[in-house]
N, C-alpha and C positions, 0 to 999 in steps of 0.2 A: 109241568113248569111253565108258568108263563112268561112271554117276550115282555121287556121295559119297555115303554109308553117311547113313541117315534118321536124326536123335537119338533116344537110345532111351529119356531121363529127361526129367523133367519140368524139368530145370535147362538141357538143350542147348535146349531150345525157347527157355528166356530168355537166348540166347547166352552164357550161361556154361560152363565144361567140365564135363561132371559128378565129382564126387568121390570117386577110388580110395583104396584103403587104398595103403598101400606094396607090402604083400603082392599086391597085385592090379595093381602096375605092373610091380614084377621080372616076373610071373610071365608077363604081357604081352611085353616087351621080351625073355623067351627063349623065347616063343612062336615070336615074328617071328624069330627068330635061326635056332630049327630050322628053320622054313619057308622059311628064305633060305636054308639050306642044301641041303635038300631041291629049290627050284627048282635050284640051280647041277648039285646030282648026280643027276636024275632024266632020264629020256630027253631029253626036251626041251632039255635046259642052257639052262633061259630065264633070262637074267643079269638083263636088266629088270624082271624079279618080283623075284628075287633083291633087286634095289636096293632097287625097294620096301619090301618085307618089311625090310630092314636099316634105311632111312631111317625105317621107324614104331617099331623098335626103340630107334632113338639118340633121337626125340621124347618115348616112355617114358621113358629113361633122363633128357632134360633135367627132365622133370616130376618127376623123383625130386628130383631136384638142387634147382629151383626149391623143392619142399615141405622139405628141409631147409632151406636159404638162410632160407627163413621163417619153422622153428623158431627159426634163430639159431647152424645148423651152419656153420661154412665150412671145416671137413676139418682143422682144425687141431688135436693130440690133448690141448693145454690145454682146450678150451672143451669138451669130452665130458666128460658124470660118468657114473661109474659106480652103480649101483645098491643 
């Protein structure tokens, strides 16, 4: 069984998540996506990394979701302005 990953900001020590850009969450979440891929097509075919990797991927992707929800986005194309 492996240990969970130590926090590496001064913010996960006070049980809060630390704070990604957006840019820094896509870029996350298709990190995990190649590397899910990469387990399912490499010798191995280890499917259970695979999930892994997928399942930290869609967490990214809820975190994206969450930070816009709490701009005040909910996908609808009235509520977006344009620049």
């Amino acid at each position: 069984m492996s240990q969970p990953p130590k926090p590496t900001s001064k913010r996960a020590h006070d049980g809060a998540m630390p704070v990604a850009t957006l840019s820094e969450l896509c870029s996350e979440a298709a990190d995990h996506v190649a590397k899910a891929r990469l387990s399912l097509f490499d010798e191995s075919g280890d499917a259970e990394r695979a999930l892994l990797h997928l399942d930290e991927a869609i967490f990214c992707l809820k975190r994206l979701l969450a930070h816009g929800r709490a701009r005040g986005f909910n996908g609808s194309a009235s509520k977006l302005q344009s620049a």
